[in-house]
Every structure is written in structure tokens, then in C-alpha cells.
N, C-alpha and C positions, 0 to 999 in steps of 0.2 A: 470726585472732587471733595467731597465731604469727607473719605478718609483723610485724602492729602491733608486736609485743613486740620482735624483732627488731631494727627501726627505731630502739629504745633504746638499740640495743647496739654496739660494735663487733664486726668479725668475730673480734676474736682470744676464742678461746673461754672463756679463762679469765677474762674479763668476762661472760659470759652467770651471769646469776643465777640462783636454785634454783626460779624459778616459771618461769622460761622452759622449763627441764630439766622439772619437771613434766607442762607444759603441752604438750611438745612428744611426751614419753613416754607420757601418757594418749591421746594425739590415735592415736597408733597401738598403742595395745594393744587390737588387731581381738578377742582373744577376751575381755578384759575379764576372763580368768580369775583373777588375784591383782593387787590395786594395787601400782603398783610392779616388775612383774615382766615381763619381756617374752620373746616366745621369740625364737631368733636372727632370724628372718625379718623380725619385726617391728622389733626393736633395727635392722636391716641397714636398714628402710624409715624407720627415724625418723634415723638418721644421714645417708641421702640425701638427706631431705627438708631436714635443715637444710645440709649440702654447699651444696643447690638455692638456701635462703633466701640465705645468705650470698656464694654468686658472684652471685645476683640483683644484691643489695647493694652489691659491690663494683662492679660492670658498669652501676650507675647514674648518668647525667649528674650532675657536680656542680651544685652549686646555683646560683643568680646571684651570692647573698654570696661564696661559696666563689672564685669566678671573678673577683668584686672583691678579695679576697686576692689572688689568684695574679697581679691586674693590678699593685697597689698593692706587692708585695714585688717585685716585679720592676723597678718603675718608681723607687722610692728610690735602689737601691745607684743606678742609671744616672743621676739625678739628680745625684748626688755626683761621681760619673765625669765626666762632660759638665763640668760646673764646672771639677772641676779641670783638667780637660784643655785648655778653650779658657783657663782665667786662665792657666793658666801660659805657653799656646804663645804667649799672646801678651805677657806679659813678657820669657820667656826669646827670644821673637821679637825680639822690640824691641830687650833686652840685645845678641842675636847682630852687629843692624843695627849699630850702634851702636860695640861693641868690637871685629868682625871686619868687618862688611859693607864698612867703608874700606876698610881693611886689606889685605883678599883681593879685592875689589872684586866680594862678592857683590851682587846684586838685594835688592829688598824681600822678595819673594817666594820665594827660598833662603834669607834669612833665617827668612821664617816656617815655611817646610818646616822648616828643622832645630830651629826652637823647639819645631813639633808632635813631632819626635822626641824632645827631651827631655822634654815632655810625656808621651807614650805611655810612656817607660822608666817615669817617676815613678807614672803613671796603674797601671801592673804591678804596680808595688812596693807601691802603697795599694790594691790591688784586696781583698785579703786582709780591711784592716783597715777599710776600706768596708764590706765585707758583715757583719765581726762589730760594726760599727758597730748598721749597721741592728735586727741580730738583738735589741739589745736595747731596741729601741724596742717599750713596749707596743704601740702600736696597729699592727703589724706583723708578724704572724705569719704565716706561709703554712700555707692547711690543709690537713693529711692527708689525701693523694688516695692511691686506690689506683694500680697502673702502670696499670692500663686508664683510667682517669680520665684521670691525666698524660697520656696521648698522644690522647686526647679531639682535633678541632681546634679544638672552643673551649674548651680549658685552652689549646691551642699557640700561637691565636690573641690570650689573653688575655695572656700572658705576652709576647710579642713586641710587642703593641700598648704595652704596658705599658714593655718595655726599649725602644723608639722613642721614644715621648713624654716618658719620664726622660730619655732621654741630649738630646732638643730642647731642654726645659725646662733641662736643665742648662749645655748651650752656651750657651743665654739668658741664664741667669744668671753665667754666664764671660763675658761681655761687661762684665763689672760694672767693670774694669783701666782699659778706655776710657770709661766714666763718671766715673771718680776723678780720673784725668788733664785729663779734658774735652776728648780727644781722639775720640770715638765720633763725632761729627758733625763735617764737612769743611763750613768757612766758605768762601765763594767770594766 
């Protein structure tokens, strides 16, 4: 009964309500001699036991939904990343080719290296306002894990599957410069 009730709760104890206290204090008053009253031994066995309940609790696999969180907030900011990353690198690629690449007589390909670097400075600088993007997107919340959860490896697994497939998705959709132009596909 005291898991059940438990299970309601968080572990922070100032959320535990006055039937849980009850219920958890009747369960161990062994001598039953006044409601309410406990002697120290007993008080000492009912604090342990809920100690017991609540590292239980927090030592518990998160959920699948919980896991889909942790996949889904990890996978947006990177979404956003990836985007802007590959649009710009290959704007400011193109730009680089174009106003230097004569010039200095770089490659296509020093070109796009240094567009990806002014990509990555910019991608730094929006990292910040990326995530408080996100943050305020309802359906994105990441849930409250305790640190044993966090280091779970399917929390660590879900979170990285999650920052892989955002930042893919998002390079994908950074390809979107060579769609506009009508430059993405080489006519032969």
C-alpha cells in the first residue's frame, strides 16, 4: 500500500501528503500503544522504510514515454543545428567560391571547408538561442529523471539516437539553398 501511494508522489518529501504520513506511520507502530505516537525505534524503522521506498523509486527505469522525451528534446535543438549548419555552409561556400575562390585560386572544396567554418562560428553563436527556442515549444519538455535514470543506457542511448537523427534530418533539410537555386541535381 505504501508503494502504491508512493508511486503518486515525488520523492521530494514536501509533496508527500498527510495519508501517506499516516499510513506509512500506522504500518510501523509494532506496539499499537497510542495513534499517532511512535517510540524512537519505530519512528527510526518508518523513516527507513520510506528512505527504502523512495531510492527504490528513483533507481527505477524510466518509462518508454519518458525515453520518447528524452529522444524528441534532444532531436529538435539538433534539427535546427543541422539546418542551419549545412544552409549556411553552403551559401557562404558558394559566396567564398565565387568572391575569393578566383582570387586566391582556391578549390571548390576550400571553399566549402571555410563556408563550413563560418557555419560552425554562427551555428556557436545560435546554439544558446536554439535550445531556448525549443524550451518553449509545448510539446517538448524533457522529463524529470533522477541522475541514476540520466545515466540509464537507454536514457544515454535515447538521447544520442535522438541528437544523430536531428542533426541528419537537419542537414537534410539544409540542402533546401540547392533546391531554391535548382542547383541540387548535376544535368549531364
Amino acid at each position: 500500500m505504501l508503494a502504491a501511494a508512493l508511486a503518486q508522489h515525488t520523492p521530494d518529501v514536501k509533496n508527500f501528503d498527510e495519508k501517506y504520513w499516516e499510513e506509512l506511520f500506522k504500518a510501523h507502530d509494532v506496539a499499537g500503544d497510542s495513534p499517532g505516537a511512535l517510540s524512537k525505534s519505530e519512528f527510526q524503522a518508518a523513516m527507513l522504510a520510506h528512505t527504502s521506498l523512495t531510492e527504490n523509486r528513483n533507481r527505477a527505469a524510466p518509462s518508454s514515454s519518458a525515453l520518447k522525451m528524452v529522444f524528441l528534446a534532444s532531436a529538435i535543438p539538433f534539427v535546427a543545428f543541422g539546418f542551419l549548419d549545412n544552409a549556411i555552409m553552403l551559401m557562404a561556400g558558394e559566396e567564398i567560391d565565387h568572391l575569393l575562390g578566383i582570387r586566391l585560386g582556391l578549390s571548390t572544396l576550400a571553399s566549402a571547408g571555410l563556408g563550413n567554418a563560418v557555419a560552425d562560428v554562427i551555428g556557436v553563436g545560435a546554439a544558446k538561442y536554439i535550445e531556448q527556442a525549443v524550451r518553449w515549444l509545448p510539446f517538448v519538455k524533457e522529463p524529470k529523471l533522477s541522475k541514476f535514470q540520466q545515466s540509464l543506457p537507454s536514457t544515454q542511448r535515447a538521447k544520442l539516437s535522438g541528437a544523430m537523427i536531428g542533426v541528419l534530418c537537419g542537414c537534410l533539410l539544409g540542402l533546401s539553398p540547392l533546391f531554391v537555386q535548382g542547383t541540387f541535381f548535376l544535368l549531364r
